[in-house]
N, CA, C and O atoms as a Tinker XYZ file with bonds, in Angstrom:
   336  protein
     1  N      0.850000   -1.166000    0.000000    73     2
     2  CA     0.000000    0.000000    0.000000    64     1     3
     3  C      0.895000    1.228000    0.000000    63     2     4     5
     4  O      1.869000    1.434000    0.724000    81     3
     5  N      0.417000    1.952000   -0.885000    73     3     6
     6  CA     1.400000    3.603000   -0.562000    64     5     7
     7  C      0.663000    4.592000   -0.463000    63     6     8     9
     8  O     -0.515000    4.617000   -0.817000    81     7
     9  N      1.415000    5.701000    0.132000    73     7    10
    10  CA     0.166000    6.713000    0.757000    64     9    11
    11  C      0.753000    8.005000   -0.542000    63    10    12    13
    12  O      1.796000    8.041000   -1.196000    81    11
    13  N     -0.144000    8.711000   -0.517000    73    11    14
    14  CA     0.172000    9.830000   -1.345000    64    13    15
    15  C      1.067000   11.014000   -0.522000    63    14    16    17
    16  O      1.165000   10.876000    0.698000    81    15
    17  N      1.589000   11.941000   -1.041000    73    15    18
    18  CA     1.685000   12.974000   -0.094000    64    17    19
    19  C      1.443000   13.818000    0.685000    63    18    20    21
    20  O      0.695000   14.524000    0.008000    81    19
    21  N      1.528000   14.358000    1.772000    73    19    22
    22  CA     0.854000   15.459000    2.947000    64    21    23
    23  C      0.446000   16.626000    1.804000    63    22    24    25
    24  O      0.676000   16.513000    0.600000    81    23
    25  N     -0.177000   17.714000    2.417000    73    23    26
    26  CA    -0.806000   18.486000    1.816000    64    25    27
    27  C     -0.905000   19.745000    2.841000    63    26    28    29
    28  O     -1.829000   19.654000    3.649000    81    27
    29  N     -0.098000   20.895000    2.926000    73    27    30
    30  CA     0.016000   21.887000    4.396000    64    29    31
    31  C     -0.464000   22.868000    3.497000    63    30    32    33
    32  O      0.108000   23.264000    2.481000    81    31
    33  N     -1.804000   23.311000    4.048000    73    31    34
    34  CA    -2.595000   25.024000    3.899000    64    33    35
    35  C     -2.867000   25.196000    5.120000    63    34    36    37
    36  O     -3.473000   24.486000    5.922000    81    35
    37  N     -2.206000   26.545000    5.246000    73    35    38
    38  CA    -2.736000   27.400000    6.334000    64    37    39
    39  C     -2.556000   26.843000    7.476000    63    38    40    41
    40  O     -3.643000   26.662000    8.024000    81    39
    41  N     -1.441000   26.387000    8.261000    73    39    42
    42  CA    -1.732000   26.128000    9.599000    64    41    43
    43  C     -2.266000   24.389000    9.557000    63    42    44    45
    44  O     -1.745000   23.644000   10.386000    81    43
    45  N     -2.931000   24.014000    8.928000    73    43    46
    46  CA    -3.430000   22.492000    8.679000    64    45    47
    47  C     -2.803000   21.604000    8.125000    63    46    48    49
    48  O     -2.252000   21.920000    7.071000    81    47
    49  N     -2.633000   19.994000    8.681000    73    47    50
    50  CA    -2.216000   19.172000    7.433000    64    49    51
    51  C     -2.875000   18.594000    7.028000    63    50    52    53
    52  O     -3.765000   18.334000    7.838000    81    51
    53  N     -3.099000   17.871000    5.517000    73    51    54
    54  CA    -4.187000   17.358000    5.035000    64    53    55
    55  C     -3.521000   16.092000    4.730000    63    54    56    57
    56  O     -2.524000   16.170000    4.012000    81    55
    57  N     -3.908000   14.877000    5.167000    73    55    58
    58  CA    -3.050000   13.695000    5.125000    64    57    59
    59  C     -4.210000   12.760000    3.792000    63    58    60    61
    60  O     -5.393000   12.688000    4.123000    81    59
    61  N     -3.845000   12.169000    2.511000    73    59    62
    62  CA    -4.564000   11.419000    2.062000    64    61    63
    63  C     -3.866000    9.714000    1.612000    63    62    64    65
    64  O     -2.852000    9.404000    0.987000    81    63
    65  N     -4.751000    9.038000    2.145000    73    63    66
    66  CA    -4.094000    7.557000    2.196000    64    65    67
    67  C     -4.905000    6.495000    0.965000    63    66    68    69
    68  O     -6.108000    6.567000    0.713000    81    67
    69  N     -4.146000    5.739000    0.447000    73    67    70
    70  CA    -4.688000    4.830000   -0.204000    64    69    71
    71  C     -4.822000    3.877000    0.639000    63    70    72    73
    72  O     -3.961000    3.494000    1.431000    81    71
    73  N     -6.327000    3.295000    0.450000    73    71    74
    74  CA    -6.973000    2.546000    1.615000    64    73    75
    75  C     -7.845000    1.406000    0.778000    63    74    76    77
    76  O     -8.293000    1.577000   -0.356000    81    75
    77  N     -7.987000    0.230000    1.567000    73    75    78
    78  CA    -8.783000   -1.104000    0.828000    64    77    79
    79  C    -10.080000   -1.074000    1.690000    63    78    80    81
    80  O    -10.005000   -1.563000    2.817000    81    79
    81  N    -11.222000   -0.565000    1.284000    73    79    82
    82  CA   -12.590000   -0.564000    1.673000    64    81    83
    83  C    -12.857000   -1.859000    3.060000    63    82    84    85
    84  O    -12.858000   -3.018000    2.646000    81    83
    85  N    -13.009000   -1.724000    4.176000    73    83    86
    86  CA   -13.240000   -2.651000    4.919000    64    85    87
    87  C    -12.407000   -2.923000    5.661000    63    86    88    89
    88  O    -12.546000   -3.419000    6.779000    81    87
    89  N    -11.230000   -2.563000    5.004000    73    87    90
    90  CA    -9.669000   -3.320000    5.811000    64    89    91
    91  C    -10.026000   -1.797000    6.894000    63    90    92    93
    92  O    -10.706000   -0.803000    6.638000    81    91
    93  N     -9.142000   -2.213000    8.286000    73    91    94
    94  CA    -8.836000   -1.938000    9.285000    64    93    95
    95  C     -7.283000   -1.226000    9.120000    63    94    96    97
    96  O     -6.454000   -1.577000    8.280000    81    95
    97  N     -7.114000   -0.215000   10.060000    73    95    98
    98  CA    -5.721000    0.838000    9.380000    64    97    99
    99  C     -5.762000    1.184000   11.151000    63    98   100   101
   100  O     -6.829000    1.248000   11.763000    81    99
   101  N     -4.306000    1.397000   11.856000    73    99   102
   102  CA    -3.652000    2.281000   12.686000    64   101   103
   103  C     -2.809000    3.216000   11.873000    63   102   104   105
   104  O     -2.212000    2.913000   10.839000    81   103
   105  N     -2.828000    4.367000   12.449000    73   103   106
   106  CA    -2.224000    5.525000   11.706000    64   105   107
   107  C     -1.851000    6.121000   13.068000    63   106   108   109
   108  O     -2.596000    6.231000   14.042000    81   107
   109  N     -0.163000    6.600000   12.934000    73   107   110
   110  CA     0.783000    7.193000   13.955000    64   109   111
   111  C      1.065000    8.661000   13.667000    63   110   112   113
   112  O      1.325000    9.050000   12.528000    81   111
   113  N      1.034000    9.100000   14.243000    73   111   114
   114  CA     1.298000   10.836000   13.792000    64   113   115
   115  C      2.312000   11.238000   14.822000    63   114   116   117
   116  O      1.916000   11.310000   15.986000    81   115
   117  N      3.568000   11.509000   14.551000    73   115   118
   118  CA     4.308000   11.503000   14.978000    64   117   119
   119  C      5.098000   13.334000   15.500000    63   118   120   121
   120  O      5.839000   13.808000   14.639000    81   119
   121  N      4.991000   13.795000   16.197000    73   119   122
   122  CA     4.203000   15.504000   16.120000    64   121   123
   123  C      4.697000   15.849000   17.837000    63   122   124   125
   124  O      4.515000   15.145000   18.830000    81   123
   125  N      5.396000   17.240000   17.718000    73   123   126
   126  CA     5.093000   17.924000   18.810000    64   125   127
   127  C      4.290000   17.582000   20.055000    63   126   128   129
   128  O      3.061000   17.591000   19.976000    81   127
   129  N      5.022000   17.221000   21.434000    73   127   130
   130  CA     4.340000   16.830000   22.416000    64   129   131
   131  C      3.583000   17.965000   22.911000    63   130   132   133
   132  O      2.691000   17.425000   23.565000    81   131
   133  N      3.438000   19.041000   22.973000    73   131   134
   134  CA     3.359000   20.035000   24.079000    64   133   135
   135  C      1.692000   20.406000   23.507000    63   134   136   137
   136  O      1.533000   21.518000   24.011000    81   135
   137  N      0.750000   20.175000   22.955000    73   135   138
   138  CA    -0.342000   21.191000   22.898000    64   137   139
   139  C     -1.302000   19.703000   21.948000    63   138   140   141
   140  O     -0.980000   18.686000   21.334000    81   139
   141  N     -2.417000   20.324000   22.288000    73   139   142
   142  CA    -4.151000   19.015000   21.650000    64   141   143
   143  C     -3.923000   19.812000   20.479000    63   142   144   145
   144  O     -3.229000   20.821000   20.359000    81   143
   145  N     -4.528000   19.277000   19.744000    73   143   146
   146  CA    -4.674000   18.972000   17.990000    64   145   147
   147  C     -6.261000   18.709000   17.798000    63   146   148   149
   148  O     -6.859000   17.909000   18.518000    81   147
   149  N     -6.828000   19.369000   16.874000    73   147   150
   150  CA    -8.179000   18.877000   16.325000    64   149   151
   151  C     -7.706000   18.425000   14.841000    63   150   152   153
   152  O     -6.883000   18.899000   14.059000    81   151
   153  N     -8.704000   17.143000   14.777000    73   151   154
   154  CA    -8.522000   16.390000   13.987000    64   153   155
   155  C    -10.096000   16.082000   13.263000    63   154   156   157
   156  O    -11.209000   16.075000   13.788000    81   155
   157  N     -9.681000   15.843000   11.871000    73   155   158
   158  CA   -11.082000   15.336000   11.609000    64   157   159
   159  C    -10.955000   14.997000   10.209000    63   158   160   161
   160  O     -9.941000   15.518000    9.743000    81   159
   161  N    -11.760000   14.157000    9.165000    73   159   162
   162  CA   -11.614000   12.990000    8.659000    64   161   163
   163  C    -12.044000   11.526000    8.883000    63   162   164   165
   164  O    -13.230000   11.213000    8.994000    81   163
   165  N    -10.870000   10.510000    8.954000    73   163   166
   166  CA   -10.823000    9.749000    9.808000    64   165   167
   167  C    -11.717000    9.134000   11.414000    63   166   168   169
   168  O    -12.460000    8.232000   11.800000    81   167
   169  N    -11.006000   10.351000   11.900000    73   167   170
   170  CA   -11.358000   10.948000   13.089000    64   169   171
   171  C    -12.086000   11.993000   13.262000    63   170   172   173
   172  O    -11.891000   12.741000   12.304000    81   171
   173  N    -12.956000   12.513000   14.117000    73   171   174
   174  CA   -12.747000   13.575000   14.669000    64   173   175
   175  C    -13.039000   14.139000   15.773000    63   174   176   177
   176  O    -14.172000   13.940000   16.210000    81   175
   177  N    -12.261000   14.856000   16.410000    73   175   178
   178  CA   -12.045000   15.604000   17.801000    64   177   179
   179  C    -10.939000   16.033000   17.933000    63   178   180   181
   180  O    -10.186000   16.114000   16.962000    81   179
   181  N    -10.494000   16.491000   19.426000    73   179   182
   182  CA    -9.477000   16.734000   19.876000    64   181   183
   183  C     -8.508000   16.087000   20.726000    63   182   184   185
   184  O     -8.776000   15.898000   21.913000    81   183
   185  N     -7.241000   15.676000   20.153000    73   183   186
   186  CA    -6.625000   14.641000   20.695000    64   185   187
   187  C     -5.449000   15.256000   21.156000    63   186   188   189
   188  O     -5.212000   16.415000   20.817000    81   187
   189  N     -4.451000   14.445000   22.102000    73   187   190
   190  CA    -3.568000   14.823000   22.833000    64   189   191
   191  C     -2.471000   14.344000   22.820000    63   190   192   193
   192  O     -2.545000   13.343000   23.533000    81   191
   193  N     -1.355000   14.459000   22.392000    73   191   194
   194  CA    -0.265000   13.394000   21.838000    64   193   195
   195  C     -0.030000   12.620000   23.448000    63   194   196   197
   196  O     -0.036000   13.087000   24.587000    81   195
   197  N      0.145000   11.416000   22.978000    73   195   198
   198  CA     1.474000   10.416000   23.832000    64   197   199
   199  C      2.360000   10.367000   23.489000    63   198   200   201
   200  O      2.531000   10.208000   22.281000    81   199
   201  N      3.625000   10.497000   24.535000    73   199   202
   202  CA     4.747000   11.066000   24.044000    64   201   203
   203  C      5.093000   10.849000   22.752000    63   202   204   205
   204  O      5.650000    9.926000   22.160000    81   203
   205  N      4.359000   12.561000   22.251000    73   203   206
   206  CA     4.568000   12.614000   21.100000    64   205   207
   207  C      4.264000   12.002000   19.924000    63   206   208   209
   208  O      4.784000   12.309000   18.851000    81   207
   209  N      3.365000   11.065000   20.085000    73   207   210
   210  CA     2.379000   10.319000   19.352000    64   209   211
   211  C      0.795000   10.995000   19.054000    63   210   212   213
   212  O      0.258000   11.743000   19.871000    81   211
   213  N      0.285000   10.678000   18.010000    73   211   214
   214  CA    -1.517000   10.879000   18.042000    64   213   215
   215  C     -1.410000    8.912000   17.060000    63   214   216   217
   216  O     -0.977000    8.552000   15.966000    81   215
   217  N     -1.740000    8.546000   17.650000    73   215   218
   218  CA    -2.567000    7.096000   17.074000    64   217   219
   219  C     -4.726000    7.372000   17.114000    63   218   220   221
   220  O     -5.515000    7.832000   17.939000    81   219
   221  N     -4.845000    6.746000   15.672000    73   219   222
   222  CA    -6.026000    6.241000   15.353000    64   221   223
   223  C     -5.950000    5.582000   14.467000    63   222   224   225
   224  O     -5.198000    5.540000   13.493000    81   223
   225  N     -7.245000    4.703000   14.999000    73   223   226
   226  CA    -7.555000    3.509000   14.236000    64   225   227
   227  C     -9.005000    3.478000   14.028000    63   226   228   229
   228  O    -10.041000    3.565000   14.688000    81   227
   229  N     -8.431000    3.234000   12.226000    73   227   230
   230  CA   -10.136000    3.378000   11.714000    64   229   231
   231  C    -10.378000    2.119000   10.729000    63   230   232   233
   232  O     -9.540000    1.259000   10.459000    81   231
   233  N    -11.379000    2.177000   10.367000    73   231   234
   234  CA   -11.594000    1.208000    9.424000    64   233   235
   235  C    -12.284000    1.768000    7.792000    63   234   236   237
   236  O    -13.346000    2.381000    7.687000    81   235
   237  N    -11.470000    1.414000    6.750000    73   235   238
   238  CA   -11.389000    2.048000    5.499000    64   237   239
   239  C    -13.032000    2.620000    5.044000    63   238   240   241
   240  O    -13.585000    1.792000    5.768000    81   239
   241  N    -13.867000    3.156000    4.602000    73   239   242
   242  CA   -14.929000    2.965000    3.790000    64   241   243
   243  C    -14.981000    3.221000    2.188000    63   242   244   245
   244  O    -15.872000    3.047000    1.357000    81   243
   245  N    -13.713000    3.685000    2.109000    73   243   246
   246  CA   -13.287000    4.003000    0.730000    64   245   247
   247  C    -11.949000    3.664000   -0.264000    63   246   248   249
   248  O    -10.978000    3.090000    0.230000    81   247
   249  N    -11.960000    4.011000   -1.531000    73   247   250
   250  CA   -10.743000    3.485000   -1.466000    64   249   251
   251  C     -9.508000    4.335000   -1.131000    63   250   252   253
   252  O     -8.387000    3.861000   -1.315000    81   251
   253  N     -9.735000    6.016000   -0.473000    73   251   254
   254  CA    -9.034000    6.507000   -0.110000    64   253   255
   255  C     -9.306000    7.487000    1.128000    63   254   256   257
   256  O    -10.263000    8.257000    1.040000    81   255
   257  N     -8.759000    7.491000    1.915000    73   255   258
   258  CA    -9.428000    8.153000    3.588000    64   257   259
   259  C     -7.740000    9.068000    3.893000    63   258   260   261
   260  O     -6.550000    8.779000    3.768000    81   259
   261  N     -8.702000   10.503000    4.434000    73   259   262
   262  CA    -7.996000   11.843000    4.515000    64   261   263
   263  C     -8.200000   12.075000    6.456000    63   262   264   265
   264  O     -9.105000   11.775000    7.235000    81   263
   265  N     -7.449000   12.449000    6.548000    73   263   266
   266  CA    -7.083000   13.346000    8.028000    64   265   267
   267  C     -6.892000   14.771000    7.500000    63   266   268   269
   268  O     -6.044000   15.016000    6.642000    81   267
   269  N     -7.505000   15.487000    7.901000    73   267   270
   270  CA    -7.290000   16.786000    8.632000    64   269   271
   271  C     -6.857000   16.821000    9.714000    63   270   272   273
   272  O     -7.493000   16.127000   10.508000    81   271
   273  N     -5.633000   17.586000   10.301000    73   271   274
   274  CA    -5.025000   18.012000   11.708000    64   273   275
   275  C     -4.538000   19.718000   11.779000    63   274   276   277
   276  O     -3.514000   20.156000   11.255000    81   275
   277  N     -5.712000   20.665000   12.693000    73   275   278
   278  CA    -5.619000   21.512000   12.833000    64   277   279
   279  C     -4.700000   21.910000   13.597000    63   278   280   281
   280  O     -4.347000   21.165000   14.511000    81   279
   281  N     -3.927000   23.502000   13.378000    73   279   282
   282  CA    -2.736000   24.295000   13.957000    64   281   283
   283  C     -1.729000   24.010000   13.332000    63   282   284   285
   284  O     -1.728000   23.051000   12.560000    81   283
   285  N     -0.835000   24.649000   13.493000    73   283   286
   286  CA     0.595000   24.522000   13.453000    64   285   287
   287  C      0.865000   23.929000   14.663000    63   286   288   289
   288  O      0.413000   24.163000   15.784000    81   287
   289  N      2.287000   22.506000   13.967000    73   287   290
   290  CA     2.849000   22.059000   14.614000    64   289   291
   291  C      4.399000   21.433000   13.869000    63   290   292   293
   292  O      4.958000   21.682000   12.800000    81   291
   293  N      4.646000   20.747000   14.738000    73   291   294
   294  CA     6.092000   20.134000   14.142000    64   293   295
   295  C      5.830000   19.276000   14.227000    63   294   296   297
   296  O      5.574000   18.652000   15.257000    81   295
   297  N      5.784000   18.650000   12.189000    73   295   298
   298  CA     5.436000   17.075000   12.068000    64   297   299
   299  C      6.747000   16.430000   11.647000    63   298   300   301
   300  O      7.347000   16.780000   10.631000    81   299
   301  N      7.122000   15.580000   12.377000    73   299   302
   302  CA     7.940000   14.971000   12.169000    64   301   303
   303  C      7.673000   13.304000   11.333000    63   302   304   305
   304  O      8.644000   12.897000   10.695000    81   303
   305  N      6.612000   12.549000   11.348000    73   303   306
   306  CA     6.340000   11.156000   10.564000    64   305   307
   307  C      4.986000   11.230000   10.611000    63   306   308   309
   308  O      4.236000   11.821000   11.387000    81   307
   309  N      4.770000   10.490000    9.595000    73   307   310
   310  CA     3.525000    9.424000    9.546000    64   309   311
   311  C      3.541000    8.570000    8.969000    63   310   312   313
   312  O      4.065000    8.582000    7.855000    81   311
   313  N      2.917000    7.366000    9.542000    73   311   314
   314  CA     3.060000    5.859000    9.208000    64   313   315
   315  C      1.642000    5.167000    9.363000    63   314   316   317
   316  O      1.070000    5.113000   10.452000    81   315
   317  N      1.133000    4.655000    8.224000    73   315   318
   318  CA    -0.149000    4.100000    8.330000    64   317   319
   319  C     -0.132000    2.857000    8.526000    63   318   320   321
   320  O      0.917000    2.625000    7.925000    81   319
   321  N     -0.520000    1.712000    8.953000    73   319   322
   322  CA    -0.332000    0.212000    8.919000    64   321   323
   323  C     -1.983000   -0.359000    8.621000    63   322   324   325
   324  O     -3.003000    0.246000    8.949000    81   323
   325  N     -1.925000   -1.430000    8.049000    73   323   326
   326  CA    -3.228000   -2.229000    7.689000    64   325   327
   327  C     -2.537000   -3.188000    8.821000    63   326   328   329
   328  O     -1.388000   -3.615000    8.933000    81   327
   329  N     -4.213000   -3.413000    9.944000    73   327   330
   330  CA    -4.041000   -4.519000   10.621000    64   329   331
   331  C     -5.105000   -5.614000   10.123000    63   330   332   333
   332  O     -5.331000   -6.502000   10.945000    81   331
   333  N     -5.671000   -5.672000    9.116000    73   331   334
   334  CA    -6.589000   -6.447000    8.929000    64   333   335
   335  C     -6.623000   -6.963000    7.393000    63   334   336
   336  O     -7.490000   -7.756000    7.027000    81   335
């Protein structure tokens, strides 16, 4: 599976993944410990890194699924995994 590239407007990142309808996905966001993040896509709400982590896990409905992650921050990775 390969993911396409990030996408940064304004303060936001726009993450888009190639995804298999049904299959099950953890996604690591790898980011600035110090401040919550709104998120939405995937997800959505406001989440809080573990050290320095944001993990979610969703399950595909398409053949391609986007994150939005509001503010500026310092992204350092992202790594999607199919567990299913």
């Amino acid at each position: 599976m390969q993911s396409t590239p990030f996408t940064y407007v304004v303060g936001n990142l726009f993450f888009t993944f190639e995804t298999v309808p049904g299959k099950t996905y953890m996604l690591d966001l790898f980011v600035s410990p110090e401040k919550d993040y709104g998120v939405g896509g995937l997800f959505n709400g406001v989440v809080r890194p573990q050290n320095g982590h944001i993990l979610v896990g969703f399950t595909a409905n398409a053949s391609f699924s986007q994150l939005q992650v509001e503010r500026q921050f310092f992204f350092y990775r992202c790594e999607l995994t199919q567990v299913n």
